[in-house]
MMTF fields as JSON, N, C-alpha, C and O atoms, coordinates in Angstrom:
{
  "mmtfVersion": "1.0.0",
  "mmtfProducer": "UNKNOWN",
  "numBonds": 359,
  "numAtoms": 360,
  "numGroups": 90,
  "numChains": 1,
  "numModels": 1,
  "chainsPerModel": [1],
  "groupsPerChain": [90],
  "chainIdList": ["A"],
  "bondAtomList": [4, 2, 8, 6, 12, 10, 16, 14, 20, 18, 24, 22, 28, 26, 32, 30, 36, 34, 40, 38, 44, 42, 48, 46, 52, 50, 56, 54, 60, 58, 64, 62, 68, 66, 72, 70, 76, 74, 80, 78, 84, 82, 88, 86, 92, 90, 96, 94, 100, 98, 104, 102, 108, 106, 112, 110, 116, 114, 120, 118, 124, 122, 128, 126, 132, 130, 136, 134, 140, 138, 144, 142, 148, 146, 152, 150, 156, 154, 160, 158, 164, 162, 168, 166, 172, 170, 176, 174, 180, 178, 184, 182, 188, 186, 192, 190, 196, 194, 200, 198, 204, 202, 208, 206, 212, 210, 216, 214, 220, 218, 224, 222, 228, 226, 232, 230, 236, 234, 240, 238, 244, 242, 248, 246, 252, 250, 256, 254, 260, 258, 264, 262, 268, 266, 272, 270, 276, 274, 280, 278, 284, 282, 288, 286, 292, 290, 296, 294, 300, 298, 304, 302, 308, 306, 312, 310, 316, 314, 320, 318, 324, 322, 328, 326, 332, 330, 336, 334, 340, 338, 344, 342, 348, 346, 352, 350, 356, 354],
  "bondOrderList": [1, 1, 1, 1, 1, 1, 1, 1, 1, 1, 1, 1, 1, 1, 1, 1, 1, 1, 1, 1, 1, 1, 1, 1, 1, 1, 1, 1, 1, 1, 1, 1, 1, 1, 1, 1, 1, 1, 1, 1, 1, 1, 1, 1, 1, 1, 1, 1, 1, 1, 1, 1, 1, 1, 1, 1, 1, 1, 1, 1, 1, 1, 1, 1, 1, 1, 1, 1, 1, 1, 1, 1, 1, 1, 1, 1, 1, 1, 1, 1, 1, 1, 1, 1, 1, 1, 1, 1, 1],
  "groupList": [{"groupName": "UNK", "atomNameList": ["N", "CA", "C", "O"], "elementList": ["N", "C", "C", "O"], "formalChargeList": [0, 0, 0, 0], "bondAtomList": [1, 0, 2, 1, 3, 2], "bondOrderList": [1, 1, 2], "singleLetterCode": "X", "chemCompType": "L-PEPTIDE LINKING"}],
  "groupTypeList": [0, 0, 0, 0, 0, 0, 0, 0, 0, 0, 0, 0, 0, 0, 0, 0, 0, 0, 0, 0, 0, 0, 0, 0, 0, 0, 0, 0, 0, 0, 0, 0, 0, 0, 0, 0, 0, 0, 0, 0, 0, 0, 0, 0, 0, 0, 0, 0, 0, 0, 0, 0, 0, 0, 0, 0, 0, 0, 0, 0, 0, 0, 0, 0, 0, 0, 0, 0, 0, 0, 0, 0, 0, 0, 0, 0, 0, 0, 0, 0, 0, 0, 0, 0, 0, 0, 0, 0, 0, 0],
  "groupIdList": [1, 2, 3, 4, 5, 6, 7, 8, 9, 10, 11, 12, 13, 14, 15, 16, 17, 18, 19, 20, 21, 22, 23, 24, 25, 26, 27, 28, 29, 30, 31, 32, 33, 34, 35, 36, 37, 38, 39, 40, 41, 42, 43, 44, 45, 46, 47, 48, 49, 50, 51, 52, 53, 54, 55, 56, 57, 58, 59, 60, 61, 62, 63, 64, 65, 66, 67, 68, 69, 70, 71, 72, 73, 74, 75, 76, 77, 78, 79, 80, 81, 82, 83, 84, 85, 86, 87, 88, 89, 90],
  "secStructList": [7, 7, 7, 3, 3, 3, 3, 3, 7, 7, 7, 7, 1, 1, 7, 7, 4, 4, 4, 6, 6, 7, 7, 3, 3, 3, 3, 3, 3, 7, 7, 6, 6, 7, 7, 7, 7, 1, 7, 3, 3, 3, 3, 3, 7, 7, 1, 7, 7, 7, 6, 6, 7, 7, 5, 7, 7, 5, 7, 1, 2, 2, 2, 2, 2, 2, 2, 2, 2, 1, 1, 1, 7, 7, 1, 7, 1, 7, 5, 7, 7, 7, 5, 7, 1, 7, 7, 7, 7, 7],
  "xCoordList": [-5.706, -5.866, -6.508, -7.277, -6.067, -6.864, -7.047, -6.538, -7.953, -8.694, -7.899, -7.77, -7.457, -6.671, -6.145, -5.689, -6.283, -6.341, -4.593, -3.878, -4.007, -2.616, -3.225, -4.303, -1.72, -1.468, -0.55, -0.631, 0.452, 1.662, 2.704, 2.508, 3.939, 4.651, 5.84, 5.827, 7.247, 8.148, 9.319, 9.288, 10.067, 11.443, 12.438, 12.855, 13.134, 14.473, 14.968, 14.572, 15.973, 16.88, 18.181, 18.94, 18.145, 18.717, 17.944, 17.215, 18.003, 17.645, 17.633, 17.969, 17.264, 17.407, 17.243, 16.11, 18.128, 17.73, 16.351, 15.842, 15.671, 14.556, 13.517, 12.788, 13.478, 12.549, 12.767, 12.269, 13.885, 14.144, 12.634, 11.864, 12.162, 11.053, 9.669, 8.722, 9.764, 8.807, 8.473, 9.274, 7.369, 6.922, 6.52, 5.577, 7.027, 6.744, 5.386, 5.31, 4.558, 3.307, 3.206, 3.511, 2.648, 2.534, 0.889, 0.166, 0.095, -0.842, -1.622, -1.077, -2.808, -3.379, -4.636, -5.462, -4.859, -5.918, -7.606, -7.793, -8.509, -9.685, -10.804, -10.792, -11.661, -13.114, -13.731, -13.432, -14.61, -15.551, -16.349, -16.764, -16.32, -17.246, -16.428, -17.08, -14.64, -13.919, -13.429, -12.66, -13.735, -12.916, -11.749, -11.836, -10.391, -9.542, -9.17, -10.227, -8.102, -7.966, -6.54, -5.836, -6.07, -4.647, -3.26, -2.098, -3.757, -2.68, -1.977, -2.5, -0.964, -0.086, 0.712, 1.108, 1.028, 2.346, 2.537, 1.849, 3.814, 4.697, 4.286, 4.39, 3.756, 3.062, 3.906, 4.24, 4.498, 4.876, 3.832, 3.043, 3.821, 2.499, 2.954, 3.993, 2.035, 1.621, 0.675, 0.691, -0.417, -1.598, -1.119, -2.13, -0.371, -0.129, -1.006, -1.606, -0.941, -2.251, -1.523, -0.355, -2.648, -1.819, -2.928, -4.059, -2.062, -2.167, -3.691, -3.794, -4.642, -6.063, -6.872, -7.909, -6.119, -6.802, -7.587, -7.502, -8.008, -8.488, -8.261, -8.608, -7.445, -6.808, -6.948, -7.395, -6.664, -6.488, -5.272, -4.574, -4.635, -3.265, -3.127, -3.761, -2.102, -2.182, -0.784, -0.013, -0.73, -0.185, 0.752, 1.434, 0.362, 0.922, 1.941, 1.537, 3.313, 4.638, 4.742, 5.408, 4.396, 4.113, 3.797, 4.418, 2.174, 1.381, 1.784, 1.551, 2.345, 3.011, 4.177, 4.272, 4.922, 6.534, 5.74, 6.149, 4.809, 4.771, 4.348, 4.738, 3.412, 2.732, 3.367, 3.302, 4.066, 4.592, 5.808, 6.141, 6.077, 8.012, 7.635, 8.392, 6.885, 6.256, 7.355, 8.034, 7.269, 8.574, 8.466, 8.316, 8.616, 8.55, 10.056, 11.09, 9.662, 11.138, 11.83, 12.67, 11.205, 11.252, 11.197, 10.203, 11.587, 11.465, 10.616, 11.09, 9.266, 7.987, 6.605, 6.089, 6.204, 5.056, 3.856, 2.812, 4.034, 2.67, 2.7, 3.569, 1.83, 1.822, 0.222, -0.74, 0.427, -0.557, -1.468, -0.915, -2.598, -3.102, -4.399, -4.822, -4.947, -6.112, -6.265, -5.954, -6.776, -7.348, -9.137, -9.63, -9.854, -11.075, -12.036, -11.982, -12.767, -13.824, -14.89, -15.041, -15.867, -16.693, -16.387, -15.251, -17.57, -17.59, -18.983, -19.392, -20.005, -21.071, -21.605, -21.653, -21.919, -22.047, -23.571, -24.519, -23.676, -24.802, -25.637, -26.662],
  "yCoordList": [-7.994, -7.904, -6.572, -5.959, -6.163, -4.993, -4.833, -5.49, -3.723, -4.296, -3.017, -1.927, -3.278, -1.673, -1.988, -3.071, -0.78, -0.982, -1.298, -0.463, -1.889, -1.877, -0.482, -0.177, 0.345, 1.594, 1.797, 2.651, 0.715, 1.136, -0.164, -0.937, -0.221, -1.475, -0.65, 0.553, -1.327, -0.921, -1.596, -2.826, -1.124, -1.538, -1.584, -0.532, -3.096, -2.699, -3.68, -4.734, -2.79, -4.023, -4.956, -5.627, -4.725, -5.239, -5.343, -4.458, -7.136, -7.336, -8.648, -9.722, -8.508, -10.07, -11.311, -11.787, -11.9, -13.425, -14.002, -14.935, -13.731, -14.157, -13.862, -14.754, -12.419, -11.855, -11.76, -10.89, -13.113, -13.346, -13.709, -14.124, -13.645, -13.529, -13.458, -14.097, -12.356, -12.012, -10.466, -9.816, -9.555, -8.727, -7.56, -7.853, -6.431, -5.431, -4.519, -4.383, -4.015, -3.498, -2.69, -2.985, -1.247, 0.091, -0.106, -0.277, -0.1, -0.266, 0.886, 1.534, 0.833, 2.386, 1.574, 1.048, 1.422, 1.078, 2.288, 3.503, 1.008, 1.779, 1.259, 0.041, 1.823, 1.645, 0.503, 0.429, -0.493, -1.409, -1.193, -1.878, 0.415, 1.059, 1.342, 1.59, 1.377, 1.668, 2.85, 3.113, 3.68, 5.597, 5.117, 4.338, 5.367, 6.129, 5.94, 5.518, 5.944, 6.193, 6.616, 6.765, 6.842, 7.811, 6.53, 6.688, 5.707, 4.326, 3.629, 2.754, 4.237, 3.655, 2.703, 3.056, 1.428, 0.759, -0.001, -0.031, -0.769, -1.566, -3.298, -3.724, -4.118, -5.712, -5.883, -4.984, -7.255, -8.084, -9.111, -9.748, -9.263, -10.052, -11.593, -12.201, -11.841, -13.446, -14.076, -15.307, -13.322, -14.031, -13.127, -12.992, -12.551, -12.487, -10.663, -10.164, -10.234, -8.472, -7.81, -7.868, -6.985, -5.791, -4.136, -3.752, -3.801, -2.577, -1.847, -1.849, -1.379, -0.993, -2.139, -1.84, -3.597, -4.658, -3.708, -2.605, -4.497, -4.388, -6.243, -7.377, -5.594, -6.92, -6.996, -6.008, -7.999, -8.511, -8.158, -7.927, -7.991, -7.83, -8.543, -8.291, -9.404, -9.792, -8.839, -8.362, -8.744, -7.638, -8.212, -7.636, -9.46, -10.161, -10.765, -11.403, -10.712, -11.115, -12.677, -12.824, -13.406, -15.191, -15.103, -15.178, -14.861, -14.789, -14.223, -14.744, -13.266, -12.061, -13.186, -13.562, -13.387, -14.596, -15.312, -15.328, -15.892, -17.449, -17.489, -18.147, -16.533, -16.193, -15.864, -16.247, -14.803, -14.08, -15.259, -15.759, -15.382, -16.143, -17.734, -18.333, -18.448, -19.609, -20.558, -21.478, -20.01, -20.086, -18.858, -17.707, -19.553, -18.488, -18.187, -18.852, -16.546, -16.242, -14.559, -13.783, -14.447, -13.559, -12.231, -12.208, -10.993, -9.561, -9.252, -8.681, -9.503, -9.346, -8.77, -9.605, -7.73, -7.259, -7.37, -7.832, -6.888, -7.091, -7.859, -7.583, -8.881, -9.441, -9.757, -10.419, -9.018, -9.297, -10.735, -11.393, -11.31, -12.99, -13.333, -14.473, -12.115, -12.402, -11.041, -9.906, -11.421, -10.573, -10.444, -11.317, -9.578, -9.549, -9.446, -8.588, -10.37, -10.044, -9.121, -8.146, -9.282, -8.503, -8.215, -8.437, -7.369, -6.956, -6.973, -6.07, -7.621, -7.608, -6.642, -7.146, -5.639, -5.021, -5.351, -5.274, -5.833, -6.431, -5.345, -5.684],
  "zCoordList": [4.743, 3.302, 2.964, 3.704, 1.654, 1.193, -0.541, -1.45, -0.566, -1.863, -2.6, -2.044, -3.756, -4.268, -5.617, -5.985, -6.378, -7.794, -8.485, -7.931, -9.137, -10.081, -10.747, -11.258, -10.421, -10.951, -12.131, -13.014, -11.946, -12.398, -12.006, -11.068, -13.019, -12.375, -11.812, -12.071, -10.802, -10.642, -11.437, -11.482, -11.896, -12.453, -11.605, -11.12, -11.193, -10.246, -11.554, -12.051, -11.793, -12.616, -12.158, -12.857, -10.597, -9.54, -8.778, -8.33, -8.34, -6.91, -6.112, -6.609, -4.962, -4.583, -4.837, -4.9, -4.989, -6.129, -5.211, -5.832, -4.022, -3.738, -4.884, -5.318, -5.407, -5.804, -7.22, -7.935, -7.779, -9.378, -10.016, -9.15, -11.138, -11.549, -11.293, -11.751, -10.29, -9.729, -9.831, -9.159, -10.58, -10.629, -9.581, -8.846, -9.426, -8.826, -9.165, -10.386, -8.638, -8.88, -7.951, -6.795, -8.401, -8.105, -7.709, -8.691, -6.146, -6.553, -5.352, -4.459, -5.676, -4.854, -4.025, -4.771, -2.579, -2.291, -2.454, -2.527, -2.445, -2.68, -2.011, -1.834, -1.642, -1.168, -1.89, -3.082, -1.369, -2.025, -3.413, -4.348, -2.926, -4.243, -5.411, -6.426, -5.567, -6.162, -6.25, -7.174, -5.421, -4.833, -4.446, -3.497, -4.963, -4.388, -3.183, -2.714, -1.939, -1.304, -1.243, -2.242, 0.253, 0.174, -0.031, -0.403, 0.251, 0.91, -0.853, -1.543, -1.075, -2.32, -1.555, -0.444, -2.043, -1.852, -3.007, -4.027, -2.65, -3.492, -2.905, -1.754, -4.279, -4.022, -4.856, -5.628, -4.87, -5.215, -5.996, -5.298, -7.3, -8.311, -8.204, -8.46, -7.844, -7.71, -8.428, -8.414, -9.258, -10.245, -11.279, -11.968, -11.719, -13.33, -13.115, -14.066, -12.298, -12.662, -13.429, -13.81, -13.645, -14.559, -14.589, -14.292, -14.973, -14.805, -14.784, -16.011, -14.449, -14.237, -13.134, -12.542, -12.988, -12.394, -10.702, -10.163, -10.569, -9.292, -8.464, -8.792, -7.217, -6.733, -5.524, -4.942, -4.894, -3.298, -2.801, -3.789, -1.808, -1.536, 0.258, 1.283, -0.013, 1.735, 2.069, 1.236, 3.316, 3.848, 5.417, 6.264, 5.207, 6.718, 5.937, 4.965, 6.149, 6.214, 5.714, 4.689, 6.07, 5.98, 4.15, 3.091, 4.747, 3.538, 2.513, 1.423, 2.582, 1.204, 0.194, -0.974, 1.533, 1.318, 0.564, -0.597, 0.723, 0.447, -1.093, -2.058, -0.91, -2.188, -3.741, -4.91, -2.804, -4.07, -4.364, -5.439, -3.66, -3.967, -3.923, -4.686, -3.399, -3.132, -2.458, -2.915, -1.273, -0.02, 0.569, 0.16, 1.962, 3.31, 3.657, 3.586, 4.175, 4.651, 3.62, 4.075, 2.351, 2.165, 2.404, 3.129, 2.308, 3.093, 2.164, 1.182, 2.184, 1.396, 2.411, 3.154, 2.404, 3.315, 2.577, 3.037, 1.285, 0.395, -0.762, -1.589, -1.017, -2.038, -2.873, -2.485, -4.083, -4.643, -4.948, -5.829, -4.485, -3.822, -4.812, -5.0, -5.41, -6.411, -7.251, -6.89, -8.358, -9.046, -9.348, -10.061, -8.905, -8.547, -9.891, -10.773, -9.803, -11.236, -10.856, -11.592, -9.564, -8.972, -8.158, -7.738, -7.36, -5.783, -5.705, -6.435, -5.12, -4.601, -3.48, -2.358, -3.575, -2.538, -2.121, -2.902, -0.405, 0.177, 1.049, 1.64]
}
């Protein structure tokens, strides 16, 4: 899992009937503290995020499928799994 901000959404206006109403999200991982980092990818939205959120993302194949599409088996690597209210740093 990793912690990384919604940047941006993607538009396919074609695509696999797996991934029929299901949201594409442009998102940028970041530090605990909220910096930036280099790592952009493409999640698949599963809690409704949007754009500035700060989110969870699972990244293991199973988990991504299940989540995003709610059924395993999908060609899904990342899927967006929470949207974060805090971060407690200890």
């Amino acid at each position: 899992m990793l912690l990384a901000r919604v940047i941006g959404n993607v538009v396919a206006t074609h695509k696999n009937q797996r991934y029929e109403g299901s949201r594409a999200m442009l998102c940028r991982q970041i530090t605990p503290d909220g910096k930036d980092m280099d790592y952009t990818c493409i999640a698949l939205d599963s809690v409704d995020s949007g754009e500035g959120d700060i989110v969870i993302i699972a990244q293991e194949g199973w988990s991504a499928s299940t989540a995003a599409t709610g059924r395993a088996g999908a060609a899904i690597d990342s899927a967006i799994v929470a949207v974060v209210d805090r971060i407690d740093l200890l």
